[in-house]
C-alpha positions in Angstrom: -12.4 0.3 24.1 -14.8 2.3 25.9 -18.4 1.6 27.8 -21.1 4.2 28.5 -24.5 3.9 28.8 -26.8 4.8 26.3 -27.7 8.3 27.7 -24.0 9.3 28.4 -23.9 8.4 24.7 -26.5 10.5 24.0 -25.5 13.8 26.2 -21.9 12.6 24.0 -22.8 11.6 20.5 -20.2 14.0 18.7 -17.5 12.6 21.1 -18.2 9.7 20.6 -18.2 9.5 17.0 -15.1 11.4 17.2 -13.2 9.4 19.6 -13.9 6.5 17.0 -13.3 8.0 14.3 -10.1 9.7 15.4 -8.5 7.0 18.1 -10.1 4.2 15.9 -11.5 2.7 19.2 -14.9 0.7 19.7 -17.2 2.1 21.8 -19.5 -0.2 23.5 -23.2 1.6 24.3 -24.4 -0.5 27.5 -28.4 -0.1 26.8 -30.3 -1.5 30.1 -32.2 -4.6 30.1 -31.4 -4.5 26.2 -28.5 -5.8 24.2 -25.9 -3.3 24.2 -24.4 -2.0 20.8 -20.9 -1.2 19.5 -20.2 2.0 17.5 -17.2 1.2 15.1 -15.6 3.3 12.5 -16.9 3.3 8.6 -13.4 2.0 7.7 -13.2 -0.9 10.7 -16.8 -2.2 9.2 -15.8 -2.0 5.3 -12.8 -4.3 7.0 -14.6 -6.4 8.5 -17.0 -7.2 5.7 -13.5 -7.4 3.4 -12.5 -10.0 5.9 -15.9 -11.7 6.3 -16.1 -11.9 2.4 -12.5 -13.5 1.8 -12.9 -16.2 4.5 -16.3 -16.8 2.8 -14.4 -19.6 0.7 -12.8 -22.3 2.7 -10.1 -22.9 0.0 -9.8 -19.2 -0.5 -9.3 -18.9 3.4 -6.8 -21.8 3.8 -4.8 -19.9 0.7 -4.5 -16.6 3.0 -3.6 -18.1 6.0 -0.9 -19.9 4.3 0.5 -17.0 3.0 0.4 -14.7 5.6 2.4 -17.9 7.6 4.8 -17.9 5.1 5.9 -14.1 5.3 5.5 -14.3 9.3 8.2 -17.0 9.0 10.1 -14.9 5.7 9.6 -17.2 3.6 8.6 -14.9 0.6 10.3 -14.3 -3.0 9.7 -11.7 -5.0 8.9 -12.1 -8.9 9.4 -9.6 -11.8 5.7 -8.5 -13.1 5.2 -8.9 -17.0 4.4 -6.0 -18.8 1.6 -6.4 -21.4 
C-alpha cells in the first residue's frame, strides 16, 4: 500500500493508476486538512461490491462462511452434476 499526497498524486497520476492496476495495490491519496482517498483497481471494487452484496443476507452470509470452514478443514465431497 502506498501514501502520497494529493499533489505527488497529481505530478503521478499515470503511475499511479498503473501501479494499481498492475501490482494490484491501494494507494492511499493523503489530501491535507481533508479526508484522504484510496485509489483501488476496477476489479478490487467490482469485489468488493460482490462481497458486500453476498453478506447482504445474514442467512446467505452464515451459509458462506460455513462453507469456506468446511474446505479450510477438507471437509468437501464432490457430486456428479445431472445433465438435463
Amino acid at each position: 500500500m502506498q501514501v502520497m499526497s494529493l499533489t505527488e498524486a497529481r505530478n503521478n497520476l499515470k503511475a499511479v493508476f498503473d501501479s494499481v492496476y498492475l501490482d494490484h495495490d491501494e494507494v492511499i491519496i493523503h489530501r491535507k486538512g481533508k479526508e484522504n482517498v484510496v485509489v483501488i483497481s476496477f476489479d478490487e471494487y467490482n469485489a468488493m461490491k460482490e462481497t458486500n452484496y453476498l453478506f447482504a443476507s445474514s442467512k446467505n452470509k452464515e451459509r458462506l462462511l460455513s462453507s469456506l470452514k468446511h474446505a479450510r478443514e477438507d471437509k468437501t465431497f464432490e457430486r456428479e452434476l445431472l445433465e438435463v
